[in-house]
C-alpha positions as CSV (number, residue, x, y, z in Angstrom):
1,X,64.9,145.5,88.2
2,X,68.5,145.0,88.6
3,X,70.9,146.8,86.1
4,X,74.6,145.8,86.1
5,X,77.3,148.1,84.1
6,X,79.6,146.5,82.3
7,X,83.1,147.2,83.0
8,X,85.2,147.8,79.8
9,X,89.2,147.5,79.9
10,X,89.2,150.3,77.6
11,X,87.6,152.7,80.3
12,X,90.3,151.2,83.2
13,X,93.2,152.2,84.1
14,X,94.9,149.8,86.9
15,X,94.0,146.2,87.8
16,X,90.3,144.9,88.2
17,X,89.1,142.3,91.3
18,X,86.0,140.8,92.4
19,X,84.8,142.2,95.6
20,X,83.1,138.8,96.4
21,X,86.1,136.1,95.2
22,X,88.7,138.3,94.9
23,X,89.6,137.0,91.4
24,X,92.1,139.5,90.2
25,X,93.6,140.3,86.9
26,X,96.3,143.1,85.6
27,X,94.5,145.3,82.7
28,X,97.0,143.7,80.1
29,X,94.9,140.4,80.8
30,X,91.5,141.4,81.7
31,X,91.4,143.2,77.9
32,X,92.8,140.1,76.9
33,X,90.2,137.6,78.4
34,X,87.1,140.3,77.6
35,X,88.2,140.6,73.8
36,X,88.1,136.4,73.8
37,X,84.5,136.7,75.7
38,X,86.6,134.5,78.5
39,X,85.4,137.1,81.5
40,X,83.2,140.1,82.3
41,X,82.8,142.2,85.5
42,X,80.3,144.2,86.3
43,X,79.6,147.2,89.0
44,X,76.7,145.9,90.6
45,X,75.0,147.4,93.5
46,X,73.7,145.1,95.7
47,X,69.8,145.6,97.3
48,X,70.2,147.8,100.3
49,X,73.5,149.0,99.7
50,X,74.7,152.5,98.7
51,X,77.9,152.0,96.8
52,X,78.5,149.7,93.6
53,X,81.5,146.8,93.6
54,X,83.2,145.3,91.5
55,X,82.1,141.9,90.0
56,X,82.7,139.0,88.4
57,X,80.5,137.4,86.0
58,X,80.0,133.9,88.3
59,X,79.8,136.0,91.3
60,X,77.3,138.5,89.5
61,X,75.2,135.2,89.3
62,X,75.1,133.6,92.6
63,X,74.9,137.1,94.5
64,X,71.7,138.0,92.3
65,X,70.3,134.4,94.0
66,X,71.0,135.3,97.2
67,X,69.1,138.7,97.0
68,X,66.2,137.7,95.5
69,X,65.9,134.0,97.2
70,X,62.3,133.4,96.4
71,X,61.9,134.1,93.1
72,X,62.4,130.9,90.8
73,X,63.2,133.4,87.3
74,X,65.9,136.1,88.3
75,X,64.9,139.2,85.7
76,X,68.5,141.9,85.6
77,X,69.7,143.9,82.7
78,X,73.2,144.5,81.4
79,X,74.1,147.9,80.0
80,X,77.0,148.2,77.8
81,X,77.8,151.7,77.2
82,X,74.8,152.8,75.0
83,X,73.7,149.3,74.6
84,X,70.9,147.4,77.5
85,X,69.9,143.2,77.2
86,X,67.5,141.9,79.4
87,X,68.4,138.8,81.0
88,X,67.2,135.9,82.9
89,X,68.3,132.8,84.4
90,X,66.3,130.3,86.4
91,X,67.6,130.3,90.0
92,X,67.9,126.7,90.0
93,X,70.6,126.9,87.9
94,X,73.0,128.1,90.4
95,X,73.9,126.5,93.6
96,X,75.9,127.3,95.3
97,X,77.0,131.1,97.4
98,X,80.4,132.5,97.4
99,X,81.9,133.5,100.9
100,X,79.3,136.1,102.6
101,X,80.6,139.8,101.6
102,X,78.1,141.6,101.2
């Protein structure tokens, strides 16, 4: 199973950007949008790969569909510092790819 780490602005100390969109925010505004429940990256390491990236929440989404294709119920889990949720969504549910990165 997939587990993604949340990344806290509290634990940052420069700028945060999606590795896959590129979506970019100064630490001023990513606390900002976090506290409001507006955004969320992640460090997610992608099957296959040996170092973790940078994501955003919509990218976290579509990249976990285009690693695990065939399955129709994506399974991940989020850990939050001491916290873990297991998640799902149904694969249907998303779409669309963002531009090939990985």
């Amino acid at each position: 199973m997939v587990i993604v780490d949340v990344i806290n602005p509290k634990d940052r100390k420069s700028p945060i950007r999606c590795s896959v969109c590129g979506l970019k925010y100064s630490l001023r505004d990513y606390k900002i949008l976090y506290e409001n429940k507006k955004l969320i990256y992640f460090y997610f390491k992608p099957k296959g790969k040996k170092r973790k990236k940078v994501i955003c929440h919509d990218c976290l989404l579509k990249q976990l569909k285009k690693f695990y294709p065939r399955k129709e119920r994506i399974r991940f889990q989020i850990k939050d510092g001491e916290d873990i949720y297991d998640c799902s969504f149904h694969a249907g549910d998303i779409d669309e790819f963002p531009d090939e990165f990985f």
